[in-house]
C-alpha positions as CSV (number, residue, x, y, z in Angstrom):
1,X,-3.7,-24.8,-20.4
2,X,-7.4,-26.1,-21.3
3,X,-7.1,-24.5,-24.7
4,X,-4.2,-26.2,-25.5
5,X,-5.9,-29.8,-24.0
6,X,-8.9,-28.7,-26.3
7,X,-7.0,-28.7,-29.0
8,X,-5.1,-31.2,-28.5
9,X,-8.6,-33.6,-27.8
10,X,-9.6,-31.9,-31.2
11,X,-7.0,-32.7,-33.4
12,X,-6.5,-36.4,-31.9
13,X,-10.6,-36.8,-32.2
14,X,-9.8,-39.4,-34.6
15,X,-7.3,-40.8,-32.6
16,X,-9.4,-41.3,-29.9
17,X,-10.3,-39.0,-27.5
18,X,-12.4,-40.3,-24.9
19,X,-16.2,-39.4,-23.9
20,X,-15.1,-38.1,-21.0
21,X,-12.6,-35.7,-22.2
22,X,-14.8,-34.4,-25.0
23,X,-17.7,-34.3,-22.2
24,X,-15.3,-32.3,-20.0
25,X,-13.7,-29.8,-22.5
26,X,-17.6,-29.2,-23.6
27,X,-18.3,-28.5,-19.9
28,X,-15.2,-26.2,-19.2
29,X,-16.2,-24.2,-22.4
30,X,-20.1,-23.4,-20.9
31,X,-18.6,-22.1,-18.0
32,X,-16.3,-19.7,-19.8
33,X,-19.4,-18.3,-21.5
34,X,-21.3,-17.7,-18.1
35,X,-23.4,-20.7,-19.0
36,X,-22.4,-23.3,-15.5
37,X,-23.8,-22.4,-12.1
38,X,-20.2,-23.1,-9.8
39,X,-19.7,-22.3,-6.3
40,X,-16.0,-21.9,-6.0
41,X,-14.3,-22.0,-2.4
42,X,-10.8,-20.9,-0.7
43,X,-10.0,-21.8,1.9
44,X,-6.8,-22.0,4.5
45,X,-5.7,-25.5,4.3
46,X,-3.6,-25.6,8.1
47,X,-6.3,-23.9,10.0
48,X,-9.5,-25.3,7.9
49,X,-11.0,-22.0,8.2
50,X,-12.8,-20.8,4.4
51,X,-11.7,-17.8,3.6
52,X,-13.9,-16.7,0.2
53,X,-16.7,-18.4,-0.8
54,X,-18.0,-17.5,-4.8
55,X,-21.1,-18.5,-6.3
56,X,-22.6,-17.6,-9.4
57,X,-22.5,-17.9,-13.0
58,X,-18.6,-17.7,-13.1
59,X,-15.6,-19.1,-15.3
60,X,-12.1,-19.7,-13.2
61,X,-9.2,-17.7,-15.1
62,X,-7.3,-19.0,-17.7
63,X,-4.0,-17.5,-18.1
64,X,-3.5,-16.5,-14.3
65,X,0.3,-16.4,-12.8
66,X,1.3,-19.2,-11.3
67,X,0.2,-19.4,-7.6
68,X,-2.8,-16.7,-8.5
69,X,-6.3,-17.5,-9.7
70,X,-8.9,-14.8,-11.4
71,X,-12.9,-15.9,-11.1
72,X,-14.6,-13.7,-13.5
73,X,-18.5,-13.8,-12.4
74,X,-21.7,-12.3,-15.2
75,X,-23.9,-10.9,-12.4
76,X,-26.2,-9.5,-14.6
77,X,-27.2,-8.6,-18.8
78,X,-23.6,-7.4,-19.8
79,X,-22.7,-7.3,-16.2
80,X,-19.5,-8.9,-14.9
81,X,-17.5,-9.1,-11.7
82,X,-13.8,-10.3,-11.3
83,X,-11.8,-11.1,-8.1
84,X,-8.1,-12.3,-7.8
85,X,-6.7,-14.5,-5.0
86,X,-3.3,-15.2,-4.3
87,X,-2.9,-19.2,-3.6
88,X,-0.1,-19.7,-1.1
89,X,0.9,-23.4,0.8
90,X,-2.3,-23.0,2.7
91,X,-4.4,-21.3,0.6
92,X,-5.7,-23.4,-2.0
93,X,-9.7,-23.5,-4.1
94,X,-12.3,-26.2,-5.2
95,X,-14.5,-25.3,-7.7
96,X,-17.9,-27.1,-7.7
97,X,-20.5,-27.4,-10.7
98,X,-23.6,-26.5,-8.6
99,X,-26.1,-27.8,-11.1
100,X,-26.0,-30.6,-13.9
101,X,-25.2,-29.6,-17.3
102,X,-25.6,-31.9,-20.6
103,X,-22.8,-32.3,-22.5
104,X,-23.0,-34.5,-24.9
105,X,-19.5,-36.7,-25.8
106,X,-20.3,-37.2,-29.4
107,X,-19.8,-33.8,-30.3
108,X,-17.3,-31.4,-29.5
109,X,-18.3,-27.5,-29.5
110,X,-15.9,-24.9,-31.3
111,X,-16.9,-21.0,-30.6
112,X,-15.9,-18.1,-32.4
113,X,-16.2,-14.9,-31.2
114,X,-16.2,-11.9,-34.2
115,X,-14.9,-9.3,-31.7
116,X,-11.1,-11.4,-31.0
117,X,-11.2,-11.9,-34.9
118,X,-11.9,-9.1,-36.7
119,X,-10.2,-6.3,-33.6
120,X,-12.7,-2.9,-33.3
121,X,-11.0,-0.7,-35.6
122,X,-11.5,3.1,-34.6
123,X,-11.5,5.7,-37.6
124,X,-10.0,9.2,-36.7
């Protein structure tokens, strides 16, 4: 879903996309490359009680089932850790950005990543 904003915010850049949504795709996009300190916590809505509490360097998935949610975590060089909770009517998650991060609204930030575009090719 926040690819399909991103583009969306790209291709209507001249249309006008606002500060704040170019500020907030360039945000979402650091964390998906381990770059955003978050702590990320579920909790049980009816009883109040947390229930997981994440902290780290972590991106929140982003093509989970419905009513499920992946947190992928780098925990070290080439390191990475990834958990899956099932969200229920009283389970539900806030995600906080621990730390400030520029982004800066007049520019937009487009990645490429050589692995997802040329696939490893193994030669028997």
């Amino acid at each position: 879903m926040r690819k399909a904003i991103a583009v969306a915010c790209l291709l209507a850049a001249l249309a006008g996309c606002t500060d704040a949504d170019v500020a907030s795709n360039n945000l979402s996009k650091a964390a998906d490359y381990f770059e955003i300190q978050r702590r990320i916590v579920f909790y049980n809505g009816i009883t109040g009680d947390y229930i997981l509490t994440v902290e780290g360097l972590c991106s929140l998935g982003n093509f989970d089932n419905q009513r499920e949610l992946s947190v992928t975590c780098k925990t070290g060089p080439g390191q990475f850790k990834k958990h899956f909770l099932g969200l229920s009517d009283n389970v539900t998650f806030f995600a906080e950005q621990i730390e400030p991060a520029s982004a800066d609204a007049y520019h937009y930030r487009v990645v490429f990543k050589p692995s997802v575009i040329i696939p490893d090719i193994q030669v028997k």
